[in-house]
C-alpha positions in Angstrom: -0.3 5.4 4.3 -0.5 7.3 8.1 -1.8 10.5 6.4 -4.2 13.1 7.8 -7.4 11.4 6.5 -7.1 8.6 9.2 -8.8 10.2 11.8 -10.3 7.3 14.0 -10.1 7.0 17.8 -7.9 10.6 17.4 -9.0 13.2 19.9 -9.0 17.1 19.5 -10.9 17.3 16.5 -14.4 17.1 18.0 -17.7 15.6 17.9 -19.2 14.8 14.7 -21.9 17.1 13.8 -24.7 15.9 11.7 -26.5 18.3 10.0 -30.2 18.7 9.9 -32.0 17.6 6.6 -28.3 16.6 5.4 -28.2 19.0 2.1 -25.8 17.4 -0.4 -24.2 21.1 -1.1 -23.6 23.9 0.5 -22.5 26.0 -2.9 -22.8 25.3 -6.3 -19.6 25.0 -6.9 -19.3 21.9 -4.8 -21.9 20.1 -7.3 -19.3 21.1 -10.1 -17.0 19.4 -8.4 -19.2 16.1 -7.9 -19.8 16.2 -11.5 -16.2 17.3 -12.5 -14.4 14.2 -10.7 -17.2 11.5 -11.7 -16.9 12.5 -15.6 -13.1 12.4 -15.2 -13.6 9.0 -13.4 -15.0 7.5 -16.3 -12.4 8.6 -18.4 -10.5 5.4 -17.1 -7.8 7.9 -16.6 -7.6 6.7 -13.7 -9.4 4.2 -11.2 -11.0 4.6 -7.8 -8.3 3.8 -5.5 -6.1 6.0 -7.3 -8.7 8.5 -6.9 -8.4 8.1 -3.1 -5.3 7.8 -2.6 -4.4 11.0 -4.4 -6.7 12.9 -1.4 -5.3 11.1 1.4 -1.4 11.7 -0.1 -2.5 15.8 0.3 0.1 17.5 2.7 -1.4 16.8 6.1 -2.0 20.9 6.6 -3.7 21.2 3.3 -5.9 18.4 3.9 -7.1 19.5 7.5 -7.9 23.0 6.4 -9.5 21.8 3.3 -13.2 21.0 3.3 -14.7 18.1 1.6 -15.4 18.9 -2.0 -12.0 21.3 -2.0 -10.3 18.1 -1.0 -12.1 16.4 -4.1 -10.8 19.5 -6.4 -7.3 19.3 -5.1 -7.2 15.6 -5.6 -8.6 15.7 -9.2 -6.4 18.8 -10.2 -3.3 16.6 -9.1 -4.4 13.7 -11.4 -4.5 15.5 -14.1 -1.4 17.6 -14.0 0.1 14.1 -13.2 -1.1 12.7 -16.6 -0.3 15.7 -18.7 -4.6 16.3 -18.8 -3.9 19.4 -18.1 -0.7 22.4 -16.5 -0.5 24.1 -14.0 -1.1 27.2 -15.9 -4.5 25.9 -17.3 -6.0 25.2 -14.3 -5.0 28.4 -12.5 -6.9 30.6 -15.7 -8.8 27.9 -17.3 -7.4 28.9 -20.8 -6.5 25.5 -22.7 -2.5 26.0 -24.1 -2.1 22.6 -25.7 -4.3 20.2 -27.5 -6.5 18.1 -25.5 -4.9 14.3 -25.4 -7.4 11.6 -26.1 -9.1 10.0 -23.4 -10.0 6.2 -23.2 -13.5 7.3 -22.7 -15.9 10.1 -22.6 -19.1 10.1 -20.2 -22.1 12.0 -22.3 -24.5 13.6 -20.9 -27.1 11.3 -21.9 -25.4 7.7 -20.5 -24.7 9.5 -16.9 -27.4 7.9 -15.2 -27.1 4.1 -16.3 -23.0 4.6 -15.6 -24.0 5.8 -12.4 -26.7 2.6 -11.9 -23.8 0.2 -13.4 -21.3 1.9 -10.6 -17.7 -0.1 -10.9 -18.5 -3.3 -9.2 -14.7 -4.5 -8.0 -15.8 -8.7 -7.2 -13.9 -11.3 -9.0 -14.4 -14.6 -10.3 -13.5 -17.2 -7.3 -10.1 -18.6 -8.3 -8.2 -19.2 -4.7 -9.6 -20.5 -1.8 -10.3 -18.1 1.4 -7.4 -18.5 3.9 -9.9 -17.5 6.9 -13.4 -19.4 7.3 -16.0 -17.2 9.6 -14.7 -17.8 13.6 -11.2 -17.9 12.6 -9.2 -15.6 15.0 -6.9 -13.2 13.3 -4.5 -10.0 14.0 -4.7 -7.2 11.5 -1.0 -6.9 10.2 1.2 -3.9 11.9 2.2 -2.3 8.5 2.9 1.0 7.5 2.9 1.5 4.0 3.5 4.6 2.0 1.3 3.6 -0.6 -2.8 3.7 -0.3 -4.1 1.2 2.8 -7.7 0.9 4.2 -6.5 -0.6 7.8 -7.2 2.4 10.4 -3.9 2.8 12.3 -6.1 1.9 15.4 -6.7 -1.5 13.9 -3.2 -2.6 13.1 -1.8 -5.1 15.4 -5.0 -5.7 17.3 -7.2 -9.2 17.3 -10.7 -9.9 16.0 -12.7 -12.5 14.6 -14.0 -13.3 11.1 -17.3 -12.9 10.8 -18.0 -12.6 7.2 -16.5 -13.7 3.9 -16.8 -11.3 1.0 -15.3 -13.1 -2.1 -12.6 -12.1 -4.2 -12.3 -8.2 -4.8 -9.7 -6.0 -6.6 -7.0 -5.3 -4.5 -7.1 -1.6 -3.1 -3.1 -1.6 -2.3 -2.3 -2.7 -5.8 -5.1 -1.0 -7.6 -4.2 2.5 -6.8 -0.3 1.6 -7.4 -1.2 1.4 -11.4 1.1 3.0 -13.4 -0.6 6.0 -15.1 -1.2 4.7 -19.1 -0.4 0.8 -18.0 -3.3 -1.5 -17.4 -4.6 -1.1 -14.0 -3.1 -3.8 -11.6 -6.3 -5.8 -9.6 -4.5 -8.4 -8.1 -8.2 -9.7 -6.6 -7.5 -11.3 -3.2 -10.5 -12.3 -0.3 -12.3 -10.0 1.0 -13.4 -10.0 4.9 -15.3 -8.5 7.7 -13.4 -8.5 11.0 -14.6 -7.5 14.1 -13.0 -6.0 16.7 -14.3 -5.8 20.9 -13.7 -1.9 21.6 -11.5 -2.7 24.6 -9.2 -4.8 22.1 -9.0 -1.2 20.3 -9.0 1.6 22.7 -8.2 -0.2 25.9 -10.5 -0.5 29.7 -11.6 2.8 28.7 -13.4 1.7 25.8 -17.5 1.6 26.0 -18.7 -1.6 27.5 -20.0 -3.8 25.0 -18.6 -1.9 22.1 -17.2 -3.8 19.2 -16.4 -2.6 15.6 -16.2 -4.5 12.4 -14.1 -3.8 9.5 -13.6 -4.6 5.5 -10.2 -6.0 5.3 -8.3 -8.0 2.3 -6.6 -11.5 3.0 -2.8 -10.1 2.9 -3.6 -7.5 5.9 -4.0 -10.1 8.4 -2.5 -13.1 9.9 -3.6 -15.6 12.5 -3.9 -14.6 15.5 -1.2 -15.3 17.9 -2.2 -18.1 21.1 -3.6 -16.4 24.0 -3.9 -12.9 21.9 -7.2 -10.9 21.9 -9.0 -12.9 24.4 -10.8 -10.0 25.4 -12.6 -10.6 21.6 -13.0 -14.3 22.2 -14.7 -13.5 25.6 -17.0 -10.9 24.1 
């Protein structure tokens, strides 16, 4: 999906600032809102990719005047409006109207920090071999889809070269197309890290000597065409 959150190589939004002592919060609202979307996480309402994908498909205006934690909010109060969690009218006064519907799971207070440690880990047994071996050549795939992606627009299109092998992992692109209430859809496929020379990316303007690796699943690229991205080959 080309929505607002893909932000890289962009101009006119200025530098990143980082922030001395980098506090976790600025409110207490925005730990509430931590808390709030974790719990609801591990409901298995949902999944993770869902999760983002339901921030990044924010209209493009919200999203950009929205700051981190209200994207969270916005995202989460979707999610559960979309699953019949919880109305409109609910959420605007916080007065429950209807029973609460049963969830697959409930996180208590007392298991938070060994879900936390456990974390969702999204590798799969090996059941197909890799397509690419480390020093294969390959083009990230020009696509456009409308569902969830993790291939930067700037990437798509453009040459690199293997240069690690991840295993299998759950499918993001499938994974956050789950049906709400079916079973989630993993598809696992290979995992990779490509990595790109920075002149591949952004052109002869690009930083000498800059080069840029990303996490990318098996059915986002392809082999590399003959005589494409020999600027990465050279590098």
């Amino acid at each position: 999906m080309n929505g607002a959150q893909d932000m890289g190589g962009m101009h006119g939004f200025g530098p990143v600032q980082p922030e001395p002592g980098q506090a976790l919060f600025h409110a207490p609202w925005e730990a509430r809102a931590l808390g709030l979307t974790l719990a609801m996480g591990a409901t298995g309402a949902w999944n993770l990719d869902q999760t983002r994908h339901t921030r990044e498909s924010l209209p493009p205006a919200r999203y950009l005047a929205s700051s981190y934690y209200e994207i969270w909010i916005l995202a989460l109060e979707q999610l559960l409006r979309e699953r019949g969690l919880a109305s409109a009218e609910e959420l605007a006064d916080g007065r429950l109207r209807t029973p609460a519907r049963p969830l697959p799971r409930v996180l208590r207070a007392a298991d938070v920090d060994a879900v936390l440690a456990r974390g969702s880990p999204t590798s799969r047994s090996a059941g197909v071999l890799p397509r690419f071996a480390v020093g294969d050549r390959v083009r990230a795939r020009n696509r456009h889809p409308a569902g969830h992606t993790r291939v930067p627009r700037y990437a798509r299109g453009r040459c690199g070269v293997v240069e690690q092998l991840h295993g299998l992992h759950v499918f993001a692109e499938r994974h956050a197309a789950s049906a709400p209430g079916a079973p989630f859809d993993e598809a696992p496929q290979w995992l990779y890290t490509v990595r790109f020379d920075g002149r591949e990316l952004w052109g002869d303007d690009a930083e000498p000597g800059t080069s840029l690796s990303i996490d990318a699943w098996e059915s986002t690229l392809e082999p590399a065409p003959e005589g494409a991205g020999l600027r990465e080959s050279a590098a």
